[in-house]
C-alpha positions as CSV (number, residue, x, y, z in Angstrom):
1,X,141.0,151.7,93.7
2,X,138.4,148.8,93.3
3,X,134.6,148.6,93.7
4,X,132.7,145.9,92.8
5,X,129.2,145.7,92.8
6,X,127.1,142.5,93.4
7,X,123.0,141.9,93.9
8,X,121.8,142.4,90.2
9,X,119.6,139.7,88.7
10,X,116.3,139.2,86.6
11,X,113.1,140.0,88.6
12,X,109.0,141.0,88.1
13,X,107.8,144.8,88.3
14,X,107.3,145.3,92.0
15,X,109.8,143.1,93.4
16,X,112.9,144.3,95.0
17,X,116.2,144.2,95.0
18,X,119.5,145.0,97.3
19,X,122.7,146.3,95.5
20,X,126.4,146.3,97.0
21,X,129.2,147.5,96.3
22,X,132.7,146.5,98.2
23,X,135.0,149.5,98.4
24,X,138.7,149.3,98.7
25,X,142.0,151.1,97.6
26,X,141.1,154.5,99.0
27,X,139.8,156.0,102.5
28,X,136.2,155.0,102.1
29,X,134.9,156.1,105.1
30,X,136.0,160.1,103.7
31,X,134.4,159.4,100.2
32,X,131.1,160.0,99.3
33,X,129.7,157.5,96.7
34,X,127.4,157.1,94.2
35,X,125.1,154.8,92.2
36,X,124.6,155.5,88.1
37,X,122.8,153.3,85.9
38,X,123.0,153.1,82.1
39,X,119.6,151.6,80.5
40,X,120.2,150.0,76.6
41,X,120.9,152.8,74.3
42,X,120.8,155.4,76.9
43,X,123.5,157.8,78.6
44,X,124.9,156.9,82.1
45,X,122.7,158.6,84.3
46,X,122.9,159.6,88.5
47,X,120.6,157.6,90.6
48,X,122.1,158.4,94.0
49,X,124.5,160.0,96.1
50,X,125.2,159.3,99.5
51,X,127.8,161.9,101.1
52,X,131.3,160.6,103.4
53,X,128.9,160.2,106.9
54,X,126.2,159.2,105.3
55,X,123.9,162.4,106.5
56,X,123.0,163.2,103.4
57,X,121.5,161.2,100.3
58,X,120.3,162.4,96.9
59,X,117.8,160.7,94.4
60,X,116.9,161.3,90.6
61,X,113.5,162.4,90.1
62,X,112.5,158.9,88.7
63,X,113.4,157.1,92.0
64,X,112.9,159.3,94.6
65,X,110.4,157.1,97.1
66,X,111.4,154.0,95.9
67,X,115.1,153.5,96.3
68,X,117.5,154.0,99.4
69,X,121.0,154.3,99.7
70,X,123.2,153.8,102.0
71,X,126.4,152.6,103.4
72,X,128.3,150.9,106.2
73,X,131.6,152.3,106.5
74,X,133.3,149.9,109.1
75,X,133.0,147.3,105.9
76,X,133.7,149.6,103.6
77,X,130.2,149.0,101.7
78,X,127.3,151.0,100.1
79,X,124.2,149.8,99.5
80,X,121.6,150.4,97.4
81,X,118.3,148.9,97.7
82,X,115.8,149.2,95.0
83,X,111.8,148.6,95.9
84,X,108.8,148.6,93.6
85,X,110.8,147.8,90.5
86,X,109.8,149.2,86.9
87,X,110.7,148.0,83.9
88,X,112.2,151.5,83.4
89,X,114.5,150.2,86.2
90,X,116.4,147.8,83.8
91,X,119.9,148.7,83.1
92,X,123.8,148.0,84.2
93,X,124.0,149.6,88.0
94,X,127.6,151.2,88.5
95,X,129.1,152.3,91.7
96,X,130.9,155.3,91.7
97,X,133.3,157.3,94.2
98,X,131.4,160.5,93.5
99,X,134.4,163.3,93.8
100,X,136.7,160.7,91.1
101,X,136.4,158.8,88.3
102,X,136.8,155.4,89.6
103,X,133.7,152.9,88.4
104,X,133.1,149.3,89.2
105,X,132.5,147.0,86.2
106,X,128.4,147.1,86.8
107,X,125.6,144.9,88.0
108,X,123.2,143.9,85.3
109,X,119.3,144.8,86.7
110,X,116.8,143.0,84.2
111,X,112.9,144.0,85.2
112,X,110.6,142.0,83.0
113,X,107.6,140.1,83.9
């Protein structure tokens, strides 16, 4: 199993950003998946859940309205794509194949004006 996730960077409150993450080693189009972030001295927490079809998405509380997930299963990618940024927001974004434990390495999301 590998995911990586790519689209991190350094940007102002307000902006946006687009997250991937390139799925392979397992049958993605059957998997749901995930997004977690882990903010600087903080636990790992959910920020999205997008189930097998893609029918169904989850939020946390904290982003609900302002981030989307989603994914394209014929390439074997979900997205995440992250709009009026807070600096709240900052953290390492991890993709995650929700029903196992199988993490990509992270994508560093820096909010700071």
């Amino acid at each position: 199993v590998q995911l990586v996730e790519s689209g991190g960077g350094l940007v102002q409150p307000g902006q946006s950003l687009r997250l991937s993450c390139s799925a392979s080693g397992f049958t993605f189009s059957s998997a749901a998946m995930s997004w977690y972030r882990q903010a600087p001295g903080k636990e790992r927490e959910l920020v999205a859940l997008i189930t097998s079809g893609g029918g169904t998405t989850e939020y946390a509380d904290s982003v609900k309205g302002r981030f989307t997930i989603s994914r394209d299963n014929a390439n074997n990618t979900v997205y995440l794509q992250m709009n009026s940024l807070k600096s709240e927001d900052t953290g390492v974004y991890f993709c995650k194949w929700w029903a196992h434990d199988a993490w990509g390495l992270g994508t560093q999301v820096t909010i700071s004006s």
